[in-house]
KOLVEXMAR-461574 format. One record per atom (N, C-alpha, C): residue number from 1; residue in one letter; atom name; y, z, x. Coordinates in Angstrom, 2 decimals. Layout:
% residues N
> NUM  a  CA  Y  Z  X
...
//
This chain:
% residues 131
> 1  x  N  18.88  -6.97  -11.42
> 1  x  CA  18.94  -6.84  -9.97
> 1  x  C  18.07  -5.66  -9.57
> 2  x  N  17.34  -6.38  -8.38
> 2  x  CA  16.77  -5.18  -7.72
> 2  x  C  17.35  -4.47  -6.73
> 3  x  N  17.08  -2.53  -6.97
> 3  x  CA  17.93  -2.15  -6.13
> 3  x  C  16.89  -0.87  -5.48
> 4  x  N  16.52  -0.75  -4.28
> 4  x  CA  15.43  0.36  -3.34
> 4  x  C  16.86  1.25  -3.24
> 5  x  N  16.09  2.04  -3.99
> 5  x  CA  17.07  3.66  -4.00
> 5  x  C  16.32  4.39  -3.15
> 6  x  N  15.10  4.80  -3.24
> 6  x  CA  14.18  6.05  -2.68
> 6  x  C  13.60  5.68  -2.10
> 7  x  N  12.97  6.39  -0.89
> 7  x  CA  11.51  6.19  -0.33
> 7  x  C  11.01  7.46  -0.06
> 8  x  N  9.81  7.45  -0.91
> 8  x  CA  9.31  9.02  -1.23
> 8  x  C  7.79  9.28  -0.58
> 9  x  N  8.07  10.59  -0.05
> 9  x  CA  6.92  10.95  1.18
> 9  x  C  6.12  12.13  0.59
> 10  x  N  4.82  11.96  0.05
> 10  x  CA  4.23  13.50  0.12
> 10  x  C  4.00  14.34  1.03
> 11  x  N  4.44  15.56  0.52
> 11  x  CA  4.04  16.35  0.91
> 11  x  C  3.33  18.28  0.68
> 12  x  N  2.76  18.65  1.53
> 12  x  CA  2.58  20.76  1.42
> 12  x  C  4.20  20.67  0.97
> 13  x  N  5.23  20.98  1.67
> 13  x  CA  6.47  21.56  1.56
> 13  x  C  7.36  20.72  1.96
> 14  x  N  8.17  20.52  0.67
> 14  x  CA  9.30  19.79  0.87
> 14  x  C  10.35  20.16  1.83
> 15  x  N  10.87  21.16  1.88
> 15  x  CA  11.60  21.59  2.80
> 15  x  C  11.51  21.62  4.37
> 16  x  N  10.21  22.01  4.46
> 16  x  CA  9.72  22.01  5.79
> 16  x  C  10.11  20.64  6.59
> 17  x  N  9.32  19.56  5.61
> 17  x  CA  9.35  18.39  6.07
> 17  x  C  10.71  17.52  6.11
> 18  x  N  11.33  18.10  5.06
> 18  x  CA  12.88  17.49  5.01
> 18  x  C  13.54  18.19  6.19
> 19  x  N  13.60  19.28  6.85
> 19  x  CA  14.40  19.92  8.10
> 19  x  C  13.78  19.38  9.55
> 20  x  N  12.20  18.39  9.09
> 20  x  CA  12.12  17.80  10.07
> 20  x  C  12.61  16.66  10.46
> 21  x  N  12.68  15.90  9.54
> 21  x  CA  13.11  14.41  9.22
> 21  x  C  15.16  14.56  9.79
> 22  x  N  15.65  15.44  8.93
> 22  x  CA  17.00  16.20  8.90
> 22  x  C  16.73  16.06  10.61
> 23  x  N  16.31  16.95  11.33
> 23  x  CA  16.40  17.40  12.83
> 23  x  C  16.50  15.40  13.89
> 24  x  N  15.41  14.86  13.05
> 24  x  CA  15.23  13.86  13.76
> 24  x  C  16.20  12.76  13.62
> 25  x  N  16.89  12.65  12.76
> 25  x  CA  17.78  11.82  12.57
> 25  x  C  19.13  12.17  11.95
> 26  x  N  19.53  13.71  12.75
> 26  x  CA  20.96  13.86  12.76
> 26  x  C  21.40  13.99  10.83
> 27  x  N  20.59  13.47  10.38
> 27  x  CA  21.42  13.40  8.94
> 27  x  C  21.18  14.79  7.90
> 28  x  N  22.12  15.30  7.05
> 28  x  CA  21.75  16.43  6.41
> 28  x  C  21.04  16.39  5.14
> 29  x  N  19.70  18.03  4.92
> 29  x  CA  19.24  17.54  4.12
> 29  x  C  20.22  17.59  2.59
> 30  x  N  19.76  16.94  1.58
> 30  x  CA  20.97  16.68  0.68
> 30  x  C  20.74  18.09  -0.66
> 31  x  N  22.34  18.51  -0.89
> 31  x  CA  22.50  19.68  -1.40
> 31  x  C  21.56  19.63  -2.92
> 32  x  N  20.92  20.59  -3.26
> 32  x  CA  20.23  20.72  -3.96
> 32  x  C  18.63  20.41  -4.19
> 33  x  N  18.20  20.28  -3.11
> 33  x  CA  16.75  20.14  -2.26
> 33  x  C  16.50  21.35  -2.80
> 34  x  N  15.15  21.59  -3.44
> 34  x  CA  14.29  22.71  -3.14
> 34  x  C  12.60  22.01  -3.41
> 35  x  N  12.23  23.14  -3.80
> 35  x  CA  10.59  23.50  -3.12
> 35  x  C  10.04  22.40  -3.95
> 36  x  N  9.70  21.61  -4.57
> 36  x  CA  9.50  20.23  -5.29
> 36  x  C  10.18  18.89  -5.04
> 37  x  N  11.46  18.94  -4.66
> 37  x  CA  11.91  17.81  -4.25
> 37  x  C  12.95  17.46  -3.54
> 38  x  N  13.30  17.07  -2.05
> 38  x  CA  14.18  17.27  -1.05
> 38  x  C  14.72  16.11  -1.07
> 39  x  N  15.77  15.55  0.15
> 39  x  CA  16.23  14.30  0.02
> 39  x  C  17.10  14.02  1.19
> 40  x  N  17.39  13.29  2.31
> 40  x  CA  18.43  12.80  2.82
> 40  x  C  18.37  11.74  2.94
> 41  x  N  20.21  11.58  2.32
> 41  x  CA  21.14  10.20  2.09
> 41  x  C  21.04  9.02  3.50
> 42  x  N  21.08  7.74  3.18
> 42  x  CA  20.85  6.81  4.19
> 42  x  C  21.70  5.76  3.55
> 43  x  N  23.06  5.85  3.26
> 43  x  CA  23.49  5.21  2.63
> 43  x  C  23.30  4.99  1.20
> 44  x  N  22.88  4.19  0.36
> 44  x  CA  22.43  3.72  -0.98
> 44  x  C  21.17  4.63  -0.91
> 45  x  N  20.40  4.58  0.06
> 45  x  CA  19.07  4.66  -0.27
> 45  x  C  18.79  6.12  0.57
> 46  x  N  17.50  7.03  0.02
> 46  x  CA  17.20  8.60  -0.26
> 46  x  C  15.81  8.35  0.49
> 47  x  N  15.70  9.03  1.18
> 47  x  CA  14.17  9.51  1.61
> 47  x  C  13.86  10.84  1.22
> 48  x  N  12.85  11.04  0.36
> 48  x  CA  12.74  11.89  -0.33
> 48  x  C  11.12  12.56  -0.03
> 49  x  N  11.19  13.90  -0.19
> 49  x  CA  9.80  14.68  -0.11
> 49  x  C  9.65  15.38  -1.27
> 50  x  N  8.23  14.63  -1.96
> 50  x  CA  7.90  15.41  -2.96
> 50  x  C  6.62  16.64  -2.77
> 51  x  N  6.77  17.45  -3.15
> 51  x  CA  5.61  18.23  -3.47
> 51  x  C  4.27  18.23  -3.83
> 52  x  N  3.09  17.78  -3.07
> 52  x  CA  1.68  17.69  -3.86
> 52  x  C  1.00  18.39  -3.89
> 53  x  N  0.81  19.27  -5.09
> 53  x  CA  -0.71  20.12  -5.24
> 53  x  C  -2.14  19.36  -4.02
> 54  x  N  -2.92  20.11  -3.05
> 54  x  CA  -3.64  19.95  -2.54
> 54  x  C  -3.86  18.29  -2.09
> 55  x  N  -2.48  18.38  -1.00
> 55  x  CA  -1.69  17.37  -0.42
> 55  x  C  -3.00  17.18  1.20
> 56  x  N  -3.65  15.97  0.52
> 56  x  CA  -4.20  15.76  2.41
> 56  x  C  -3.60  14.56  3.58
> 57  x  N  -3.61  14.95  4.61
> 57  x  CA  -2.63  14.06  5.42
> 57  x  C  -3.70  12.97  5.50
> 58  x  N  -2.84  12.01  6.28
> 58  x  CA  -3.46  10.19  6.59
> 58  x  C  -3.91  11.10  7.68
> 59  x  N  -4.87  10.18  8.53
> 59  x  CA  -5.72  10.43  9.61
> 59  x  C  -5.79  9.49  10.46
> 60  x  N  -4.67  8.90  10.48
> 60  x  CA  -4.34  7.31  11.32
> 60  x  C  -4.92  7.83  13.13
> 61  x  N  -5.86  6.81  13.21
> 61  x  CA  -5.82  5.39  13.05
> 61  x  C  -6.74  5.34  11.98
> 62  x  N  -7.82  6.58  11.38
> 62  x  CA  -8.89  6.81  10.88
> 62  x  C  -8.54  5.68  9.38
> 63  x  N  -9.30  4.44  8.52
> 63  x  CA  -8.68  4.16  7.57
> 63  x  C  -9.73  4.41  6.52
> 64  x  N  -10.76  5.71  6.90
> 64  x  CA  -11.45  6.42  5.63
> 64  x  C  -9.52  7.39  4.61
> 65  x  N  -9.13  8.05  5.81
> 65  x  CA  -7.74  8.43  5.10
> 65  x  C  -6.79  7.98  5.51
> 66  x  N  -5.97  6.75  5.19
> 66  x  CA  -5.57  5.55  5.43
> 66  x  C  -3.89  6.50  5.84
> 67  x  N  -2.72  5.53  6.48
> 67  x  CA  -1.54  6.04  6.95
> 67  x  C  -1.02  5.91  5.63
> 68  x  N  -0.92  5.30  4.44
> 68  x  CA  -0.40  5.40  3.43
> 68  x  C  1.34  4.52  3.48
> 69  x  N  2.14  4.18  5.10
> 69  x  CA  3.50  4.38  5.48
> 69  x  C  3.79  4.43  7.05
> 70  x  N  4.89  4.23  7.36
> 70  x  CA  4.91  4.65  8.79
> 70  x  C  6.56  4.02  8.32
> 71  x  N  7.04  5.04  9.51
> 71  x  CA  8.90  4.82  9.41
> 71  x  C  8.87  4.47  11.28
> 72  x  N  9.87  3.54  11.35
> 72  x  CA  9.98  2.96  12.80
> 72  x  C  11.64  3.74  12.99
> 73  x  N  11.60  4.28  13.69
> 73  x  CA  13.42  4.80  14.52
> 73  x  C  13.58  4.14  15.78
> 74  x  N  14.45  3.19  15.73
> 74  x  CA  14.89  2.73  17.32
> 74  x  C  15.73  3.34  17.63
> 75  x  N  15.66  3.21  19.13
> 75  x  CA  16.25  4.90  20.03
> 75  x  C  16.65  3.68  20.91
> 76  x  N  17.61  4.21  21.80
> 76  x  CA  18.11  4.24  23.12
> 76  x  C  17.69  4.46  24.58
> 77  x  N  16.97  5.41  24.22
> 77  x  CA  16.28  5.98  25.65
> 77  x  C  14.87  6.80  25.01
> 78  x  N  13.53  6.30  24.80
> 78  x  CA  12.75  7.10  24.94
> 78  x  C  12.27  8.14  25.39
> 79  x  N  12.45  8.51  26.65
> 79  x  CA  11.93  9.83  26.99
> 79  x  C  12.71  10.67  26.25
> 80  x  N  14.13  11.07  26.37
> 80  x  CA  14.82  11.97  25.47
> 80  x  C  14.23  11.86  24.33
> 81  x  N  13.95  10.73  23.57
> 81  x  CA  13.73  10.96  22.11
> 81  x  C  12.37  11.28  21.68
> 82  x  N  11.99  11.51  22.88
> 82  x  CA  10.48  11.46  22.61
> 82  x  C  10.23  13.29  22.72
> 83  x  N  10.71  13.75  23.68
> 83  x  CA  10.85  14.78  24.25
> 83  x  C  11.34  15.92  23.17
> 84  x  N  12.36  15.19  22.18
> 84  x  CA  13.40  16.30  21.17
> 84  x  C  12.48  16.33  20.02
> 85  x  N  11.86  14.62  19.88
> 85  x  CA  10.79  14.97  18.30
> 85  x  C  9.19  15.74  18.76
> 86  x  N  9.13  15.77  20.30
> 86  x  CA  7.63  16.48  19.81
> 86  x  C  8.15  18.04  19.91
> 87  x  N  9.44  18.26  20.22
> 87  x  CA  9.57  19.76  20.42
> 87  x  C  10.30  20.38  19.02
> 88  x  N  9.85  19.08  18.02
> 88  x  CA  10.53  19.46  16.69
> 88  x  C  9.22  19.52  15.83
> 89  x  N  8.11  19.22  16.74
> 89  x  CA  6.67  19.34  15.93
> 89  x  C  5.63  17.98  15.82
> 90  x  N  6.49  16.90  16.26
> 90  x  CA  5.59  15.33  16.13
> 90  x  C  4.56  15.87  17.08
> 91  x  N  3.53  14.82  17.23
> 91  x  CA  2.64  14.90  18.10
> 91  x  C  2.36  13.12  18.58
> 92  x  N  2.17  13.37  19.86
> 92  x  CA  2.01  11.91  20.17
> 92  x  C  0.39  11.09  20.01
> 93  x  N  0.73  10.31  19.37
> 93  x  CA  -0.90  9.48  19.10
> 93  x  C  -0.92  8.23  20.01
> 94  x  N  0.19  7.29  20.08
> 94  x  CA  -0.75  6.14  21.03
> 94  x  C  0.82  5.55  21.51
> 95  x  N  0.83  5.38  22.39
> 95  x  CA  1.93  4.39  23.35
> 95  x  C  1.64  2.89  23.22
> 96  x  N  2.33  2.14  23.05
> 96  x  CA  2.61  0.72  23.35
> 96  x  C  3.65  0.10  23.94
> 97  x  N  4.11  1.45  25.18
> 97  x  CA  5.08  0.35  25.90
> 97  x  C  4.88  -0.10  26.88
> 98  x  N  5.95  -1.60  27.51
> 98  x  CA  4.94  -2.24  28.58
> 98  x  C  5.73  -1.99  29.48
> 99  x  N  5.32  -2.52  30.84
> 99  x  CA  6.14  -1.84  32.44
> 99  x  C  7.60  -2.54  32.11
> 100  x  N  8.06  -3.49  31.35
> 100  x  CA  9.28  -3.78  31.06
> 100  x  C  10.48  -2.52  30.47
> 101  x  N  9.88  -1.68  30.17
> 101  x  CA  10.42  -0.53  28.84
> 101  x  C  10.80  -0.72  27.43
> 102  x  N  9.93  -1.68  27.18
> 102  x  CA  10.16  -1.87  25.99
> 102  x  C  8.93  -2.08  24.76
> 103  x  N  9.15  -1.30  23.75
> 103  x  CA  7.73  -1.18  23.03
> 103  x  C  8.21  0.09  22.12
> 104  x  N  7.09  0.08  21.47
> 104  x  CA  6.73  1.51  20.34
> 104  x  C  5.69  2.54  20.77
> 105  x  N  5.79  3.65  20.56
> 105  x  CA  5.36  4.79  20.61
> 105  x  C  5.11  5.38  19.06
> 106  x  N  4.09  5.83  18.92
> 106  x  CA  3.16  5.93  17.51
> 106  x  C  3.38  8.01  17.44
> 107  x  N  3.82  8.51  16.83
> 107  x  CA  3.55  9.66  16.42
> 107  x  C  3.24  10.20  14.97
> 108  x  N  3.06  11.72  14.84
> 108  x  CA  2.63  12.19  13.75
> 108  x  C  3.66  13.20  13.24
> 109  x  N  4.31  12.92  12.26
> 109  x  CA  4.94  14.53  12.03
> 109  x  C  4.13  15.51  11.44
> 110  x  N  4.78  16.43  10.98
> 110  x  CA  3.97  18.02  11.06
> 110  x  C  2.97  18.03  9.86
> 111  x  N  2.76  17.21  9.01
> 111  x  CA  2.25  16.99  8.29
> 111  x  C  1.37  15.76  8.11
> 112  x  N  1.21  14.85  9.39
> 112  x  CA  0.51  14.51  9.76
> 112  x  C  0.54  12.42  9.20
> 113  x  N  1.95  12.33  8.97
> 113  x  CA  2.49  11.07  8.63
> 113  x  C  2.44  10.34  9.93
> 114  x  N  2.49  8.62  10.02
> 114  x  CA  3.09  8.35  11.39
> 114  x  C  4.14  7.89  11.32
> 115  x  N  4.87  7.75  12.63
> 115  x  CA  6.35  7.27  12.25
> 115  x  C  6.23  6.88  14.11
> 116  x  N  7.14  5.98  14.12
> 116  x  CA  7.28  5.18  15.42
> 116  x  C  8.53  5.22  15.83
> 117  x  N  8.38  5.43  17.35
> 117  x  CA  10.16  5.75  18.17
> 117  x  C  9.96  3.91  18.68
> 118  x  N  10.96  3.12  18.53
> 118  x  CA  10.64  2.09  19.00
> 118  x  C  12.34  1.48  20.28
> 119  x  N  11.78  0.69  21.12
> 119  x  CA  12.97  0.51  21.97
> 119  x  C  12.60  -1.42  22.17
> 120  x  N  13.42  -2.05  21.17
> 120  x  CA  13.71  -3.66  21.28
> 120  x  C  14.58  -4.19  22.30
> 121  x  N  13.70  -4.89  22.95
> 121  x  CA  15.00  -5.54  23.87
> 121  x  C  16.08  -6.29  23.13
> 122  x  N  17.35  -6.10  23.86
> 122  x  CA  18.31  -6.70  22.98
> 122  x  C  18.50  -5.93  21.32
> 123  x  N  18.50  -5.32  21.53
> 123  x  CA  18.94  -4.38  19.85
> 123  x  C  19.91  -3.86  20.23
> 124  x  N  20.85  -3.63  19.58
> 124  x  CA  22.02  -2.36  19.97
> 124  x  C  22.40  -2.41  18.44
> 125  x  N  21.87  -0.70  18.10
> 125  x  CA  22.33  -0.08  16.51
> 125  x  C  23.68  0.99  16.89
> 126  x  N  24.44  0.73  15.44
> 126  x  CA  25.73  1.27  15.82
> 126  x  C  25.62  2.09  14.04
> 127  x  N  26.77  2.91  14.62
> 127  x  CA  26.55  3.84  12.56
> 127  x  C  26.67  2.77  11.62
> 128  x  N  27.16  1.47  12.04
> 128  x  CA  27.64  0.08  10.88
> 128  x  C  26.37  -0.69  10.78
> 129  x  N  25.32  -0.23  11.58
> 129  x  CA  24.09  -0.73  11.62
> 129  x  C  23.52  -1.92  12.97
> 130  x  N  23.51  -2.59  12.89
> 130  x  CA  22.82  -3.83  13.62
> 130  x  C  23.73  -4.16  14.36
> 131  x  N  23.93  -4.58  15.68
> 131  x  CA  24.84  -5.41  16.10
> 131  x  C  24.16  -6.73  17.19
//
């Protein structure tokens, strides 16, 4: 049986990037994180930051240094969520929502990953997941 335990992100500093990830999604980073290898729990499965000697970021949309990844978070209300991750360090790269309010928003975290705030019509996520 196959089983996705990890999903592992390079990075300069594990920590850094794990207290960002930590900030953005409420969850703690997991005890015994240090400067090589961090982690918060998502159930079964670990998102993890490793450490790379002379670590260069994606340059998305650029695909000479390709995104490598991108993590999607569906939110509730965009502006708030948009508002708490760039004042946690994201930076905004490209909007795709339409006059309906509904769509993805493309950012960068501090290290220069992308990751997407997204708002589906008809979605409603609960801590049990999907409903």
């Amino acid at each position: 049986m196959l089983r996705l335990t990890d999903f592992i992100i390079d990075c300069p500093d594990t920590m850094k990037l794990a207290a960002f990830y930590s900030e953005v999604t409420g969850r703690p980073i997991k005890e015994g994180s240090h400067e090589n290898w961090a982690g918060i729990k998502f159930g079964e499965v670990e998102l993890a930051f490793i450490r790379v000697d002379d670590y260069r970021a994606p340059q998305w949309p650029d695909s000479e240094h390709p995104k490598q990844f991108h993590l999607d978070f569906e939110v509730d209300e965009i502006e708030s969520e948009q508002r708490r991750v760039l004042d946690l360090g994201a930076t905004l790269r490209q909007d795709f929502f339409g006059p309906n309010g509904y769509g993805w928003r493309v950012y960068t975290d501090p290290v220069g990953h992308p990751f997407c705030l997204c708002r589906n019509k008809g979605v409603i996520w609960t801590d049990q997941g999907l409903i």
